[in-house]
N, C-alpha and C positions, 0 to 999 in steps of 0.2 A: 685503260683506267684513267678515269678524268677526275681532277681535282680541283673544283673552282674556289676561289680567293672570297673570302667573305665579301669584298667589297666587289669585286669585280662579277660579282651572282649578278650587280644591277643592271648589268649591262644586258640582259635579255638574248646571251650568248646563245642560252640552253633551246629557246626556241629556234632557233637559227639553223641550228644544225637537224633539228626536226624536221624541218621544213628541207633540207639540202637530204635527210634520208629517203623523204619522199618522191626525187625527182626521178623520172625515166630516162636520163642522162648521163653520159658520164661527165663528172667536174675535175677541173683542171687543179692541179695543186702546183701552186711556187714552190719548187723544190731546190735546195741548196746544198741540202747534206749533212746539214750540220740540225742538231736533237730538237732546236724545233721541229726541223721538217720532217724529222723521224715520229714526232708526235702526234704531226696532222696528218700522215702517209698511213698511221696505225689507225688514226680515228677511221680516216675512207675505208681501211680495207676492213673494219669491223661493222661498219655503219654505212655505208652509201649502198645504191644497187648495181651500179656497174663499177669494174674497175675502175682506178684516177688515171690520169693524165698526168705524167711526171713532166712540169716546163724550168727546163734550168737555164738561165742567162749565165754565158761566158763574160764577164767584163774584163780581164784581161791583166787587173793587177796582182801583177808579180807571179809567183812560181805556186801559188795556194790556189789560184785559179784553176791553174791545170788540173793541180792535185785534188781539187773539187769536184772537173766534171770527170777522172776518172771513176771517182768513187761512186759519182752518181751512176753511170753507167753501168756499174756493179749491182747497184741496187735496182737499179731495173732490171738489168736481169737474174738475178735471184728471184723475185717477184712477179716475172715475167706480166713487167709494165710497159707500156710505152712512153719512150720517152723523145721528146722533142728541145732541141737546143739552139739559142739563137745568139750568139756572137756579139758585143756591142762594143763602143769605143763610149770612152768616157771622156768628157772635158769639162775644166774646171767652171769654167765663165764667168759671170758675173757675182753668180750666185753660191758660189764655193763649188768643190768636190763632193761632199756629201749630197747635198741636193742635187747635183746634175746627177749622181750614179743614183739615185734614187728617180728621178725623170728617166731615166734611159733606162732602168731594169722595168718600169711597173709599163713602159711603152711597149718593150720589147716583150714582156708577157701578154700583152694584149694582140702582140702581132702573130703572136703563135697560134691561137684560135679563133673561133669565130665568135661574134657578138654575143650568140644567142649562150655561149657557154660564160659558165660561172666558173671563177678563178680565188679557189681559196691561200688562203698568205697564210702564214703559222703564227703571225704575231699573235702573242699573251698577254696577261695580264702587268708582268714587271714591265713588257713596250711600252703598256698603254700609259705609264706611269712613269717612266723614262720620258717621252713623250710631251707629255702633260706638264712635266717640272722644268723639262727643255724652255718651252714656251714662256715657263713664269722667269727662267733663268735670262731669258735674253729682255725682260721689259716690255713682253707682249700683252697686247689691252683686254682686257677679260672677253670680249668679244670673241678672243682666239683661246681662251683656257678650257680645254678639251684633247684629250688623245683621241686614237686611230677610232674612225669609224667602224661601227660592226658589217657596214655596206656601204661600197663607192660605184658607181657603175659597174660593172663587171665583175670587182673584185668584192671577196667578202674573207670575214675575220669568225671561221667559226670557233675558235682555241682565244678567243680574246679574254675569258673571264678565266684563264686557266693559269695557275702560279706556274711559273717557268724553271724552277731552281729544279725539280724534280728529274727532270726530262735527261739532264747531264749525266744523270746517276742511273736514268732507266736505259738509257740507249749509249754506252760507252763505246759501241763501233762509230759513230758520228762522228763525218768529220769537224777537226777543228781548223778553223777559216784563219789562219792568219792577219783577216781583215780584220776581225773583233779583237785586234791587239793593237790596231793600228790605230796611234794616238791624232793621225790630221782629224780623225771624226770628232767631234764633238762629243756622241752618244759614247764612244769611247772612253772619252776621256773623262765623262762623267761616272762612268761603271768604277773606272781604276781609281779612282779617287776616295771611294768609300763612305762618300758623302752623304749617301741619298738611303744605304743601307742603317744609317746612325738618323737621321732625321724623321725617314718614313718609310720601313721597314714592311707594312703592312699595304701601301698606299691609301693610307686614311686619310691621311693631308690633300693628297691629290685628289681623292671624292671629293673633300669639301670644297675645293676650290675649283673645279669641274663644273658642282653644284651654283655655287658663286656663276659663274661663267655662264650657266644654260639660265640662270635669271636673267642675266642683263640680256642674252643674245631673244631673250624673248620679249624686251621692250620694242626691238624693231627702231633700234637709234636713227639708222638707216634714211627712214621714211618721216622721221620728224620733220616739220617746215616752221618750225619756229625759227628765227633768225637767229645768228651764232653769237653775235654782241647781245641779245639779249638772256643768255643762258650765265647761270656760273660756272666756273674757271673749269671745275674738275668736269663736269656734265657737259661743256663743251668740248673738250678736251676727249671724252667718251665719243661724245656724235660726228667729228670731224674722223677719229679712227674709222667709226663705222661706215661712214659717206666715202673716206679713201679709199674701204677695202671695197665698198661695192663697185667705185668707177674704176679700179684697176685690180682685181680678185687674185690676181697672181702675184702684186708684189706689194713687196716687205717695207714700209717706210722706217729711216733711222726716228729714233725720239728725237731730235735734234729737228728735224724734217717737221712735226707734229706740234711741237711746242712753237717755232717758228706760226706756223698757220694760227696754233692757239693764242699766240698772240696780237698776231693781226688783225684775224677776228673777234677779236673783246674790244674793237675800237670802230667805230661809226664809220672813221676813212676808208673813201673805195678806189675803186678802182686796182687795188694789188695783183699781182699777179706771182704763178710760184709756177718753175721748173718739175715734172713728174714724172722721172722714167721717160724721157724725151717727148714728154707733152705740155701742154698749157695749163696749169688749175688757177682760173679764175677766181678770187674772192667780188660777188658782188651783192652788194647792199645786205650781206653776212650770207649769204648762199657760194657754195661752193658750185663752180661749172666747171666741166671738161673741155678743153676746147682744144680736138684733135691737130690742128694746124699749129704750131707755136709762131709761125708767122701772122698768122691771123688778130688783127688788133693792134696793131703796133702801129 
C-alpha cells in the first residue's frame, strides 16, 4: 500500500518504479531491518519480477549491529530470499562519522553486486526533506538545495515520494537500530529536536526552496567567464561556490573559506593565492585556477 506526500508526487517516484517493474532482473534492495526496508522489501515482492536481493552492511557499531543482521537473517529466511552481507569498518576522518558511514555503506553495497544491477535504498519522502533542510541548516549555497536523488549510478530511490511515519505502525516486527537514537549524527539530532515537525510538517518549505535551488543550478554559474571583480558581491559570491564545487566536487568549503576568496576577488589585485584541501587555488586577473602542485609558483 503506497502513499505518496502531496509534494513529494513531484518527484516522478511513481514512474521509476514502473520502469524497475519491467526489468527481467532481479534488483538488489539496501536492507537494514528497520520499516523502511520493510516497505521497499513489500514493494519488490508485490511489484518486481524476480525476487530481491536482500544486501545488508555490518558496520559494526555497538551491540544493534548484531542485533540487526540477526533479524535480517530472519527475514530472509521466512521469505526465502537471498541474502548477501558485507562487514565494514567505519572511520571518522576528516569528514565526520556520519559521512564516512555513509561512504562506507553505499561502497560496500556496490561491492556486493555487479554493475549491471540496480540497488534500491528505502529513502522517503521525510529523507528527502530531512536532507534538504540538512543543507540550508549548515549554510549551504543554493547550488547544493536539493535532497536525495531518485537515481545515482547504481543506486535508485523508488519509495522517495512515499510519507514515512506510516511504515512504523504498518511493520511493527522492524527492527529498531539503536543508531537512529544516536545523537553524534546530525540527522539525529535534528529528528529529536522537534523542530522541523513544527516548521515543515508537510515538506512544503523544503519544495520551495529545492525549487529556488533547481533555478539557480540552471544558470550554469559554473561556466560563467565573466571576471569575478567585475560581478556584485552576492552574484560573486554564488559563482565562486559554484567554480569550487566544480574544481573539487567532493568537498565542502567552510563560509569563512568562501567569503575570504569573495573578498579578494571584488579587488583588481592579483596575483593571491588560497590553500584547497592541500591544493593551490589561484586567483588571477578575477579567474579562479586550480593549480595541482602547491609548490608550483612560488
Amino acid at each position: 500500500m503506497l502513499a505518496s506526500s502531496p509534494h513529494g508526487a513531484n518527484l516522478a517516484a511513481s514512474a521509476l518504479r514502473s520502469q524497475l517493474a519491467t526489468l527481467d532482473q532481479p534488483v538488489a534492495l539496501a536492507f537494514s531491518g528497520g520499516a523502511d526496508s520493510y516497505a521497499l522489501m513489500m514493494w519488490a515482492l508485490d511489484s518486481l519480477r524476480h525476487p530481491p536481493i536482500l544486501l545488508h552492511v555490518h558496520h559494526g557499531f555497538g551491540l544493534g549491529s548484531d542485533g540487526a543482521l540477526r533479524h535480517v537473517e530472519r527475514v530472509a529466511l521466512t521469505h526465502g530470499l537471498e541474502l548477501r552481507v558485507q562487514n565494514v569498518e567505519v572511520f571518522a576522518g576528516n569528514r565526520g562519522l556520519e559521512a564516512a558511514a555513509r561512504t562506507a555503506r553505499y561502497e560496500a553495497l556496490q561491492a556486493m553486486v555487479s554493475e549491471e544491477t540496480p540497488i534500491a535504498l528505502g529513502h522517503g519522502w521525510d529523507d528527502w526533506v530531512e536532507s534538504l533542510w540538512l543543507r540550508l541548516l549548515s549554510g549551504s549555497s543554493p547550488l547544493f538545495w536539493q535532497g536525495p536523488a531518485l537515481r545515482h549510478g547504481s543506486f535508485v530511490r523508488p519509495l522517495l515520494d512515499q510519507a514515512q511515519k506510516v511504515h512504523r505502525d504498518r511493520f511493527p516486527e522492524a527492527f529498531a537500530d539503536p543508531m537512529n537514537l544516536d545523537s553524534r549524527f546530525q540527522r539525529v539530532r535534528l529528528r529529536q529536536s522537534g523542530w522541523l515537525a513544527k516548521i515543515d510538517p508537510e515538506g512544503e518549505v523544503a519544495w520551495a526552496m529545492h525549487s529556488v535551488g533547481t533555478r539557480v543550478r540552471r544558470l550554469q554559474l559554473a561556466t560563467w567567464s565573466e571576471p569575478l571583480d567585475a560581478l556584485p558581491t552576492g552574484l560573486r559570491r554564488a559563482v565562486i561556490r559554484a567554480q569550487v564545487a566544480q574544481l573539487k566536487p567532493h568537498w565542502r568549503p567552510r563560509s569563512g573559506f568562501i567569503e575570504a576568496l569573495c573578498q579578494a576577488a571584488g579587488t583588481r589585485r592579483g596575483g593571491r593565492w588560497f590553500s584547497m584541501a592541500g591544493e593551490r587555488l589561484d586567483l588571477r586577473r578575477g579567474k579562479l585556477v586550480l593549480n595541482r602542485d602547491m609548490q608550483r609558483g612560488k
